[in-house]
DODO-37405 format. One record per residue (C-alpha): residue number from 1; residue in one letter; chain; x, y, z. Coordinates in Angstrom, 2 decimals. Each point is the difference from the previous one (the first is absolute). Layout:
BEGIN
> NUM,A,A,X,Y,Z
...
END
This chain:
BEGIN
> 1,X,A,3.11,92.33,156.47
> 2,X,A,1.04,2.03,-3.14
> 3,X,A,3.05,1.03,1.61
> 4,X,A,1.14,-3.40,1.05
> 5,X,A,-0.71,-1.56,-3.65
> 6,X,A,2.25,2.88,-1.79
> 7,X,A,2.84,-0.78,3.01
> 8,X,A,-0.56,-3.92,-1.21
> 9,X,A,0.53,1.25,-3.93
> 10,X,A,2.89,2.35,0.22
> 11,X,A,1.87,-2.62,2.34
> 12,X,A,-0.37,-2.73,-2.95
> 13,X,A,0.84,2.29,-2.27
> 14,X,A,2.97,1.04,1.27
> 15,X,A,0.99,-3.77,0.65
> 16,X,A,-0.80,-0.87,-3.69
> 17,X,A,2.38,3.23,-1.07
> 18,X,A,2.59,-1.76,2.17
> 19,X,A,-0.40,-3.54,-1.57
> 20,X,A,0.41,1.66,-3.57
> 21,X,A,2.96,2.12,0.86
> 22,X,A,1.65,-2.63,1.10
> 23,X,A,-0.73,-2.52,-2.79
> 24,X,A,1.03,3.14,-2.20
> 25,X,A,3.67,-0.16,2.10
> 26,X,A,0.14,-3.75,-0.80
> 27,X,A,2.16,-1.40,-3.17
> 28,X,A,-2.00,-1.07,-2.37
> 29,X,A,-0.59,-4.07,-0.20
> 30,X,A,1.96,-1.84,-2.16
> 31,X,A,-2.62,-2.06,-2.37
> 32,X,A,1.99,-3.70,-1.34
> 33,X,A,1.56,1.02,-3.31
> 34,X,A,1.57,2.96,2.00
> 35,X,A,1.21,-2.61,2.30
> 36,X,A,1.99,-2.21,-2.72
> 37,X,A,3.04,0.68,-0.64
> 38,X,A,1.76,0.96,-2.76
> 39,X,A,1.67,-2.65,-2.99
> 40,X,A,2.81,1.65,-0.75
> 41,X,A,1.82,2.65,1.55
> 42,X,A,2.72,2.50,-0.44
> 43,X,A,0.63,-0.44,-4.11
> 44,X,A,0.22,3.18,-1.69
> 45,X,A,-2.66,-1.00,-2.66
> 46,X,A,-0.09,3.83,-1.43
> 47,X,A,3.93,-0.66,-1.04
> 48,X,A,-0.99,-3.57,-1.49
> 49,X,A,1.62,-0.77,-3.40
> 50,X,A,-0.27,-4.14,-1.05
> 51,X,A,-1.78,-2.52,1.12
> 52,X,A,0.30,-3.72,-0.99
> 53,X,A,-2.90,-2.73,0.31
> 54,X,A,1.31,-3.48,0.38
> 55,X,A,-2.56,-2.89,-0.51
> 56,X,A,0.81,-3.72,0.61
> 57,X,A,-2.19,-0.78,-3.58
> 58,X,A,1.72,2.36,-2.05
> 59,X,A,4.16,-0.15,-1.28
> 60,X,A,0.55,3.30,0.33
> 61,X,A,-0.59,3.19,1.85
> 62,X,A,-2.85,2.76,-0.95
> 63,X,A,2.41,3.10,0.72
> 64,X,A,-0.52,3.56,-0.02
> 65,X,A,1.96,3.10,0.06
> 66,X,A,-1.26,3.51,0.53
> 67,X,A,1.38,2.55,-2.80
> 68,X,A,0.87,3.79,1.15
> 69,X,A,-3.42,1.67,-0.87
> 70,X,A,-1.40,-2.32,2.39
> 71,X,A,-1.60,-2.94,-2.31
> 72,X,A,0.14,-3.46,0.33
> 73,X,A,1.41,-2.41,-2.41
> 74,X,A,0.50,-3.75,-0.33
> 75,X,A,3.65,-1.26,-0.60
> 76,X,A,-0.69,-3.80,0.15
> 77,X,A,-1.21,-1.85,-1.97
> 78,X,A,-1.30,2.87,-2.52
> 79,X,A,1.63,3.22,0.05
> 80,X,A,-2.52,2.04,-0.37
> 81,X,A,-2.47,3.15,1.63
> 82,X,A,-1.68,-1.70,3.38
> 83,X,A,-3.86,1.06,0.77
> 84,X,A,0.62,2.50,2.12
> 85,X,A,-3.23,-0.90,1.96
> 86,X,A,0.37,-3.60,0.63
> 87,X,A,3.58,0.63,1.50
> 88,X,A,-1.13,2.96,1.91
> 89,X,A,-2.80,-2.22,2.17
> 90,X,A,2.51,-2.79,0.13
> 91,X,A,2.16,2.23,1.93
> 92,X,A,-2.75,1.94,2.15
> 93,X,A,-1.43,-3.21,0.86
> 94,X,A,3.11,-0.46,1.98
> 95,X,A,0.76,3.21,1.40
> 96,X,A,-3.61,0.35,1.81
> 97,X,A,-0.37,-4.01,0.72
> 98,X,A,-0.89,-0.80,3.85
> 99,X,A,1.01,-3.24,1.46
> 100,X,A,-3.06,-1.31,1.05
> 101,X,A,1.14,-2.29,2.24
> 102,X,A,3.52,-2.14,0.87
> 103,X,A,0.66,-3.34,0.22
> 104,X,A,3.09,-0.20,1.98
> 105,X,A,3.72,-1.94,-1.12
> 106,X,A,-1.16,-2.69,3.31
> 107,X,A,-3.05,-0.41,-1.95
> 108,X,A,1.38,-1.31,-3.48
> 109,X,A,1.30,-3.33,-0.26
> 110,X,A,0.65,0.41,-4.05
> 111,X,A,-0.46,3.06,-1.97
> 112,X,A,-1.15,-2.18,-2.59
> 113,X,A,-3.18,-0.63,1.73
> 114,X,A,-0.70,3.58,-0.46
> 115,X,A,1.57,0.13,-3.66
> 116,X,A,3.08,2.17,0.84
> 117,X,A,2.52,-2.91,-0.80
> 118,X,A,1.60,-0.23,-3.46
> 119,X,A,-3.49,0.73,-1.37
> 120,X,A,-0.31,3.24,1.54
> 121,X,A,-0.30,3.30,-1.92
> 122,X,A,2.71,2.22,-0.03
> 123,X,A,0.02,3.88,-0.21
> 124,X,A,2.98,1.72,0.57
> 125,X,A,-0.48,3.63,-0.35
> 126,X,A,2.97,2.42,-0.08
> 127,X,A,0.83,3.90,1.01
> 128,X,A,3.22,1.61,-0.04
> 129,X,A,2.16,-2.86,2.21
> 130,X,A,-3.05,-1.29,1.63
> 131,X,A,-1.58,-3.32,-0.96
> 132,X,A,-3.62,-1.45,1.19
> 133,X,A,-0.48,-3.25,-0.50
> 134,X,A,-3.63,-1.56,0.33
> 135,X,A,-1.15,-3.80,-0.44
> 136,X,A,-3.74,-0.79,-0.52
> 137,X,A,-1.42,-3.45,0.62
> 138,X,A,-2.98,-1.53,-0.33
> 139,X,A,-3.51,1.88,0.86
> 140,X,A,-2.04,-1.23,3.15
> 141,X,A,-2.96,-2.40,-0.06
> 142,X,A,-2.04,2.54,-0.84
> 143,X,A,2.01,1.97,-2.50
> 144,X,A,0.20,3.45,1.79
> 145,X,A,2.98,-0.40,1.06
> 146,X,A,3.59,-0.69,-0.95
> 147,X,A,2.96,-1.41,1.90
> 148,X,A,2.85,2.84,-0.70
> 149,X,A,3.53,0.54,1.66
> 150,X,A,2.26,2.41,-0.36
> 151,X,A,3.68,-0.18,-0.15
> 152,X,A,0.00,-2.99,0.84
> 153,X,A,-1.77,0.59,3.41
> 154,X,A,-0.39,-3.56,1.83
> 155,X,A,-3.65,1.15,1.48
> 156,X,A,-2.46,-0.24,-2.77
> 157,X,A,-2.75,3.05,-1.12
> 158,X,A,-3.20,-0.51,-1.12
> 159,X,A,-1.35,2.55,-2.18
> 160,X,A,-2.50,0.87,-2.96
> 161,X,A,0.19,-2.29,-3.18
> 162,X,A,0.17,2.52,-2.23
> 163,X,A,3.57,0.99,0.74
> 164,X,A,0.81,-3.94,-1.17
> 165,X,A,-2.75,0.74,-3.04
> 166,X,A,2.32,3.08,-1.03
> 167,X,A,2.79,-2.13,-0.16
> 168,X,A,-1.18,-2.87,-1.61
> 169,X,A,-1.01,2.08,-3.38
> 170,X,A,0.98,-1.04,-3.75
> 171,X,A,2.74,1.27,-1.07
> 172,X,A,-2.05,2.07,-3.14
> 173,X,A,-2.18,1.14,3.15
> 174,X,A,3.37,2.10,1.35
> 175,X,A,0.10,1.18,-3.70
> 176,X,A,-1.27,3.26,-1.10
> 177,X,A,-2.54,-0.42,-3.05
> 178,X,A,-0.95,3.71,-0.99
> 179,X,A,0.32,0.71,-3.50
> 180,X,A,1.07,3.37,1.03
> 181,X,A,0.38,2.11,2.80
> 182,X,A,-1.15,3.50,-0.39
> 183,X,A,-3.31,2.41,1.16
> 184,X,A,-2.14,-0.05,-2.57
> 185,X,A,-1.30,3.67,1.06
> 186,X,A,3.21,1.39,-1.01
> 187,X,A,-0.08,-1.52,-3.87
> 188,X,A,0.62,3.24,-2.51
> 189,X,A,0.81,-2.03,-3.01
> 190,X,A,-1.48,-3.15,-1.27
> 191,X,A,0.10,-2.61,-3.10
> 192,X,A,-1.97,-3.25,-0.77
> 193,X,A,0.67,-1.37,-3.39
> 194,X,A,-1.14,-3.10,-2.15
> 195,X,A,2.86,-1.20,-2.41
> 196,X,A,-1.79,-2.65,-1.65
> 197,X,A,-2.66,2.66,-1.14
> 198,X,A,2.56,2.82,0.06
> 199,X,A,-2.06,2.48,2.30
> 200,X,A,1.78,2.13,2.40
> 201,X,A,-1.80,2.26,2.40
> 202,X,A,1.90,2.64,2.39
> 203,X,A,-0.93,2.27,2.10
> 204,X,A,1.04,3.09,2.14
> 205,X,A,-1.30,0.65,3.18
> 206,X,A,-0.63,4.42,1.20
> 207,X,A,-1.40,0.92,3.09
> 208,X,A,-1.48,-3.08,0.73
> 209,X,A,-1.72,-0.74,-3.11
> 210,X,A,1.30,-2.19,-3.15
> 211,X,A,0.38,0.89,-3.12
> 212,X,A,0.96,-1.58,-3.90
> 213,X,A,3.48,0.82,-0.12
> 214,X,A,-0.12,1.08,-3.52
> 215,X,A,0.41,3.63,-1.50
> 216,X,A,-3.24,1.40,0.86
> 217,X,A,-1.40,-0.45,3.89
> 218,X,A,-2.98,-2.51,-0.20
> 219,X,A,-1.73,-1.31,3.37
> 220,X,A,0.35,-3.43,0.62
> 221,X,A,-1.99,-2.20,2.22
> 222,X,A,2.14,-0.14,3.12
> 223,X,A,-2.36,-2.52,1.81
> 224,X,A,1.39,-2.39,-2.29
> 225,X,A,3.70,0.82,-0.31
> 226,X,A,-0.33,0.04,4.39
> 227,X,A,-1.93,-3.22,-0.47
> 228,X,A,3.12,-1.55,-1.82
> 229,X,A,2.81,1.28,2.16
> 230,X,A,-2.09,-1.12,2.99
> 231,X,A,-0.20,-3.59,-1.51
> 232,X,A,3.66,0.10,-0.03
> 233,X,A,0.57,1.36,2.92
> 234,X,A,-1.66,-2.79,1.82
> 235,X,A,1.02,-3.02,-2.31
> 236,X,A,1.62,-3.04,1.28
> 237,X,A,2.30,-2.73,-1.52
> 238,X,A,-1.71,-2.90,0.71
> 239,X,A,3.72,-1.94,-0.85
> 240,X,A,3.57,1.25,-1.41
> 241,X,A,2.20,-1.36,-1.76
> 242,X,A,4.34,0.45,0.55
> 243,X,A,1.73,0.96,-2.33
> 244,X,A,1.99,-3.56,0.21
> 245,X,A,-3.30,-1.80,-0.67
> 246,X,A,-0.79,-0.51,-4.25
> 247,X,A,-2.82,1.33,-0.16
> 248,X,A,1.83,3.38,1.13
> 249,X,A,0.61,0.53,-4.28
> 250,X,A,-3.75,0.24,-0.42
> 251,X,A,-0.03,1.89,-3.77
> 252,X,A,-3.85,1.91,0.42
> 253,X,A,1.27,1.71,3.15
> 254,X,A,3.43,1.85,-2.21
> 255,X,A,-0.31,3.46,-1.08
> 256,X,A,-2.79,0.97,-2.84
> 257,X,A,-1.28,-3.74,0.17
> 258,X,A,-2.11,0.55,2.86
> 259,X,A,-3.67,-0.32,-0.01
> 260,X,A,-0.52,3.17,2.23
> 261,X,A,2.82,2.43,0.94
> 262,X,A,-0.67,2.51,2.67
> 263,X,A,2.59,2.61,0.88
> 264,X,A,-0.53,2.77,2.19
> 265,X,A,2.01,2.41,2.05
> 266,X,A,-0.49,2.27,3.12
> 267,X,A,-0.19,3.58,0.85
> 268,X,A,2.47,-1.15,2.85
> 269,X,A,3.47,-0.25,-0.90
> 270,X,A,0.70,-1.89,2.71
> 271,X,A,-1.73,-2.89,-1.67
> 272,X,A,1.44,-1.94,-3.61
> 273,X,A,-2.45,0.14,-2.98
> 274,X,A,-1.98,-3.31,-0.03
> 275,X,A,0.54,-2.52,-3.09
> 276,X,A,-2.70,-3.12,-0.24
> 277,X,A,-0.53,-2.55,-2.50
> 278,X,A,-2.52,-2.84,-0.24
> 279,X,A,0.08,-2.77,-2.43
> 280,X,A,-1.48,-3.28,-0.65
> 281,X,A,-1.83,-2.19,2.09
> 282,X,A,2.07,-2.03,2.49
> 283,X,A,-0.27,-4.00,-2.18
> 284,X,A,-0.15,-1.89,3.55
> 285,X,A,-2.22,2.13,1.18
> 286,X,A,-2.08,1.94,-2.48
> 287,X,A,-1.95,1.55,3.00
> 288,X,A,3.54,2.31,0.33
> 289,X,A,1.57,1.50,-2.08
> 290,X,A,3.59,1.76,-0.34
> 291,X,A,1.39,3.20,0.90
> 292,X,A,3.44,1.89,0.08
> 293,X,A,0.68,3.51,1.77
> 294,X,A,2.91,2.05,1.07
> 295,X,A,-0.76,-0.15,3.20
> 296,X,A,1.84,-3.48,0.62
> 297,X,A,1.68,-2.25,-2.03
> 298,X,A,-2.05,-3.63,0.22
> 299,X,A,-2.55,-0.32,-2.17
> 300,X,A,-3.67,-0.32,1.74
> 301,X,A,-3.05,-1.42,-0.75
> 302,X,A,-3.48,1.25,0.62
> 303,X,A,-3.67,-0.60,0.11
> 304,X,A,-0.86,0.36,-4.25
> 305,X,A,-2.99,2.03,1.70
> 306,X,A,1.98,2.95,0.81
> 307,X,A,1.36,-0.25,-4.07
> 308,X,A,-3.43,0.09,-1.43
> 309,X,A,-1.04,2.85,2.25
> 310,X,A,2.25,1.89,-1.13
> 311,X,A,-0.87,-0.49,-3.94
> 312,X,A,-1.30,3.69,-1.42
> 313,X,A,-0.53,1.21,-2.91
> 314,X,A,-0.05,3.93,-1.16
> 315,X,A,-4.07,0.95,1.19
> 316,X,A,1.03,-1.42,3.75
> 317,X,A,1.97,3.28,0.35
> 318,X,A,-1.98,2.38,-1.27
> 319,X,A,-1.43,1.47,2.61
> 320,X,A,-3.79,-0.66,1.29
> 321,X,A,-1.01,3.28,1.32
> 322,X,A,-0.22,3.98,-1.53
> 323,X,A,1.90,1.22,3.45
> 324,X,A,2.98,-1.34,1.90
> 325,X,A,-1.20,1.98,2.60
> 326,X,A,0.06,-1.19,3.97
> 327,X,A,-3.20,1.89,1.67
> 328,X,A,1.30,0.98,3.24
> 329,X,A,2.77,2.35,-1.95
> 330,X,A,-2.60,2.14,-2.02
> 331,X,A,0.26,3.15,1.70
> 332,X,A,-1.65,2.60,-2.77
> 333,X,A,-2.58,-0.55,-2.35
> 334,X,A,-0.76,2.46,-3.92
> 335,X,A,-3.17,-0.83,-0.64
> 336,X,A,-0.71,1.64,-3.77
> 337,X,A,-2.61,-0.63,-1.84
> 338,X,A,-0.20,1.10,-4.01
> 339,X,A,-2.67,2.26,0.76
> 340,X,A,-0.79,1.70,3.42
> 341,X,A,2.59,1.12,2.54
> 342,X,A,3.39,-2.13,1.39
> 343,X,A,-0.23,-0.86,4.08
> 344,X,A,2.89,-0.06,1.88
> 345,X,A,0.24,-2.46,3.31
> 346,X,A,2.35,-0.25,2.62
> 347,X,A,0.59,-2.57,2.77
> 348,X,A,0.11,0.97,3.49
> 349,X,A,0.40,-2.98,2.64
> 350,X,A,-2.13,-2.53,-1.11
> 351,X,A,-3.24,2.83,-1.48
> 352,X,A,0.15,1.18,-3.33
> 353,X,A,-0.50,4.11,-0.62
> 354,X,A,-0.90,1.88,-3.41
> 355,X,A,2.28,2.53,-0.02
> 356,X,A,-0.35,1.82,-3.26
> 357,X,A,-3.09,0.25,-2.82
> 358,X,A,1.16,1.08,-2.81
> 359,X,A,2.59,3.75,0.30
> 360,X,A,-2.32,-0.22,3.83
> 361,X,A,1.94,-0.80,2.69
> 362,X,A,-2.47,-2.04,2.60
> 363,X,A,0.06,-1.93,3.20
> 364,X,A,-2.45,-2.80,0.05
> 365,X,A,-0.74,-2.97,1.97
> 366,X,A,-0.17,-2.31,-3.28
> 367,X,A,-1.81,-3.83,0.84
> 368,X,A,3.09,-1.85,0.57
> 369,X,A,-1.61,-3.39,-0.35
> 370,X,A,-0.90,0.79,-3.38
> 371,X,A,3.41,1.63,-0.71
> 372,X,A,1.64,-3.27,0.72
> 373,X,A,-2.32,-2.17,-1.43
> 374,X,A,0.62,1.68,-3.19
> 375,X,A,3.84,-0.59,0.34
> 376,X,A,-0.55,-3.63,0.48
> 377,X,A,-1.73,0.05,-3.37
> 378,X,A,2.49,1.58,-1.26
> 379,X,A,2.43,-2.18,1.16
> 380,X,A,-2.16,-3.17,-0.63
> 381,X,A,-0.41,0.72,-3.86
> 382,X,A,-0.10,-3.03,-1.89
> 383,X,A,1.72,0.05,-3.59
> 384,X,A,-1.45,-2.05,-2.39
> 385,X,A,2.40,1.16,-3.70
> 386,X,A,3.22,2.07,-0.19
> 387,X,A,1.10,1.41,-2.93
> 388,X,A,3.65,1.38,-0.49
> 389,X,A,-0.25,3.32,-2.39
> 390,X,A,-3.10,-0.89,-1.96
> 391,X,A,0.58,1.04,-3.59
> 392,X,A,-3.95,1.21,-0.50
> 393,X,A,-1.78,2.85,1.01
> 394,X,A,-2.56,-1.54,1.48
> 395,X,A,1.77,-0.72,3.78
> 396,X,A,2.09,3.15,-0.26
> 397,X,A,-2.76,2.68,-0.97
> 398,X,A,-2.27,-0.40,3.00
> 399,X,A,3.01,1.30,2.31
> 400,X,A,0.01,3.29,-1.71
> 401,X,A,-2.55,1.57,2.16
> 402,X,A,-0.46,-2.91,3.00
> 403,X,A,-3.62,-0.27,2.01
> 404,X,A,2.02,-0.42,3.17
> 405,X,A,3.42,-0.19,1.49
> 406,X,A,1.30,-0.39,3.43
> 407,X,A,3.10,0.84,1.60
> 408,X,A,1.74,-2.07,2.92
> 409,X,A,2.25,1.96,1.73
> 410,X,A,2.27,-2.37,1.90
> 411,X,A,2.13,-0.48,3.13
> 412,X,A,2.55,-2.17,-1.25
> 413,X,A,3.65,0.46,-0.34
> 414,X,A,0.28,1.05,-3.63
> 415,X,A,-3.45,-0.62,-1.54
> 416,X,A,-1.96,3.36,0.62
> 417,X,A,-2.69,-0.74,-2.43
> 418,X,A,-2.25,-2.44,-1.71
> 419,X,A,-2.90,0.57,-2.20
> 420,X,A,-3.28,-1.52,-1.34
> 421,X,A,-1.11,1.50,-3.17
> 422,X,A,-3.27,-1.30,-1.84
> 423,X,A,-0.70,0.64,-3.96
> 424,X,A,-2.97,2.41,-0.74
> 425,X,A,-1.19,-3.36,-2.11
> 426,X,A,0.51,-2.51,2.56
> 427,X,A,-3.95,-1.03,0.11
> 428,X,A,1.47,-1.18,-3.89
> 429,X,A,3.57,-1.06,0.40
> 430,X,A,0.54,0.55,4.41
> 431,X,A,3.33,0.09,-0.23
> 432,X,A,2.24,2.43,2.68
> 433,X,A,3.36,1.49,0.36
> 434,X,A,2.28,-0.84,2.61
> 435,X,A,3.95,0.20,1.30
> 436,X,A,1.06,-1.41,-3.57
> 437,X,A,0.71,2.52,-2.99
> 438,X,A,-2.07,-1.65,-2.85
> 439,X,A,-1.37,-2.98,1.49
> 440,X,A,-4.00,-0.22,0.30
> 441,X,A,-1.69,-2.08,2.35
> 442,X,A,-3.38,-1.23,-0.91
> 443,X,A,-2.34,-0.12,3.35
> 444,X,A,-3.76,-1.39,0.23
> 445,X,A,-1.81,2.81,-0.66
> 446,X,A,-2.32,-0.81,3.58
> 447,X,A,3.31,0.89,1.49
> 448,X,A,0.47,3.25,-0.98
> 449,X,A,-3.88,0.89,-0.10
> 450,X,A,0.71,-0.90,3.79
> 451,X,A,3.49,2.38,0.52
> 452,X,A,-1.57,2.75,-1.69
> 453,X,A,-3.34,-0.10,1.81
> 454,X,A,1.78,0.05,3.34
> 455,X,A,2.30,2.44,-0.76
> 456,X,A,-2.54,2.72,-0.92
> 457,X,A,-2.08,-1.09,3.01
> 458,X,A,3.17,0.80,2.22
> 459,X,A,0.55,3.72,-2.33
> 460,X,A,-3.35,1.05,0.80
> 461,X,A,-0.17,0.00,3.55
> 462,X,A,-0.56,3.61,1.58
> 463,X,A,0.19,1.38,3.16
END
């Protein structure tokens, strides 16, 4: 009976290894949208170069030409940069479009049933010699779907409604409205100034971390300087204005009359130096207000938001924190204390080792939790005053003999070092040394109770 129910198994078996190597042999099933065939076919859309929108509503023609390093720009009406995106989609859309179903030329009694008369919406798209024509009519009851044709086809093609959506945009919508193109991440130099109040601040940027562009090298708060360029970066005109228009003359936007000028220029040479400036509120719309760039030649309006954020004064860019340090590039630690013997720690991997104690050359496993906890602190310090080469002794003489220093060695291209030093007084004045030559940072003296407590915890570890 055994035998007869393992012959019964291996026969299925071997009838269900037959079923599945033939299904495996079998095409694969072709699911609907595979089915649908394709809107256009056989226009060289990577060799496209203008493209022309014709709508019954408007007098003219939105046209567009593409330049030699491959952008898009509008010729008609406004001559001026296109938004690269907008045009990009409106061209896409077309390339990948299915037709998702056909209504054939015995089918139509008048094209203007289905919009495509004198109404219709006309594309005509061109590359090299080659020209594509498409119409879009109206959408379907429903307003999924579009009645298209293309050149001039007599059978009719229903497809999605966003192709006729794309083509049915304002003309500022086919405009590009950055202030500026560049990437903020590769800012070295930068410059905000106030003429009404006469303050100018500027900046240089080294190794990744920004600086007061004056004669001696004081730390700036980069979050702030990134915040700005970022705020630029991703500001819209929310109008523009031609240069044929009146309002093109507008006085606040004209060289030193400015409320805010920003100029800034990039470690890239591929890209120009950037010149913005923002003047008075826009009088028919207080809510905007105006701006001027070198990036294009219309004038352009935005949100007065973006203006006020970008108000500072001279304590926004002093920096926040003792150490401009990222955590994850501290590779070495000097731990020296004013009165016992310096540590030295090394990172291996992801664990922290002791490697020297004192002239003693060691190898222990030092707690790695604590190692990098203490970093963070580090790196966390708050400053609450800075003074700029105090003229008294009573900052200067506590950093004649320190209670504690530290030493970050770091992996970073061109910054080897940072260091944390704290005054033998700081339970009176807790002030510490950084980066800067002559500039004391006062710290809450909690703080450093805190930085030196763990970092003789992590010192006296033994074996």
């Amino acid at each position: 009976m055994n035998y007869f129910k393992t012959i019964i198994a291996l026969i299925v078996l071997i009838g269900l290894g037959y079923y599945a190597s033939v299904l495996d042999k079998m095409p694969p099933e072709e699911s609907a949208d595979t089915k649908k065939e394709e809107f256009v076919n056989g226009f060289s859309f990577d060799k496209l170069t203008n493209i022309s929108i014709k709508r019954d509503y408007d007098t003219f023609a939105v046209e567009f030409a593409k330049k030699a390093n491959d952008e898009w720009f509008m010729q008609k009406p406004n001559d001026t940069l296109a938004d690269q995106q907008t045009i990009n989609e409106l061209i896409n859309g077309i390339r990948t479009a299915k037709a998702d179903s056909k209504i054939t030329e015995k089918e139509v009694s008048n094209y203007d049933d289905f919009g495509l008369g004198t109404k219709a919406v006309t594309l005509t798209l061109k590359a090299d010699t080659n020209e594509l024509i498409v119409n879009y009519g109206n959408k379907n009851p429903d307003g999924s779907m579009g009645y298209a044709r293309v050149n001039n086809s007599k059978d009719i093609a229903l497809v999605e409604s966003r192709l006729l959506n794309d083509a049915l945009k304002s003309v500022f919508e086919y405009r590009d409205k950055k202030l500026a193109a560049f990437n903020p991440a590769a800012i070295a130099a930068f410059e905000i100034s106030y003429p009404a109040s006469n303050e100018v601040y500027m900046f240089k940027k080294e190794h990744d971390f920004w600086y007061s562009a004056g004669d001696k090298k004081k730390r700036a708060n980069g979050e702030v300087i990134d915040e700005i360029l970022s705020k630029i970066n991703g500001a819209r005109a929310a109008n523009v204005i031609d240069e044929i228009s009146g309002e093109y003359a507008e006085s606040s936007v004209q060289s030193g009359t400015g409320e805010i000028a920003i100029n800034f220029t990039s470690a890239n040479t591929a890209e120009n130096a950037v010149n913005i400036i923002i003047g008075r509120d826009y009088p028919a719309n207080p809510s905007n207000c105006f701006v001027k760039t070198n990036y294009k030649k219309e004038l352009l309006l935005i949100d007065k938001t973006i203006k006020d954020a970008l108000v500072k004064r001279s304590f926004d860019f002093w920096p926040k924190k003792c150490l401009d340090i990222k955590p994850n590039n501290v590779s070495e630690i000097k731990l020296i204390p004013g009165d016992t013997t310096a540590v030295e720690l090394k990172k291996s991997g992801s664990e922290w080792q002791i490697t020297r104690r004192g002239s003693e050359e060691i190898n222990i496993a030092a707690d790695s939790a604590k190692v990098e906890s203490l970093i963070q602190s580090l790196q966390q310090a708050a400053i609450e005053h800075i003074i700029d080469e105090p003229t008294t002794n009573d900052i200067t003489a506590g950093f004649e003999k320190a209670t504690y220093e530290v030493k970050l060695g770091l992996t970073f291209s061109g910054r080897t070092e940072s260091v944390f030093i704290v005054s033998s007084d700081y339970e009176k004045n807790p002030y510490v040394l950084c980066d800067e030559k002559d500039r004391y940072y006062r710290v809450m003296k909690n703080t450093l109770d805190e930085i030196i407590r763990m970092g003789r915890e992590i010192a006296a570890k033994e074996k």
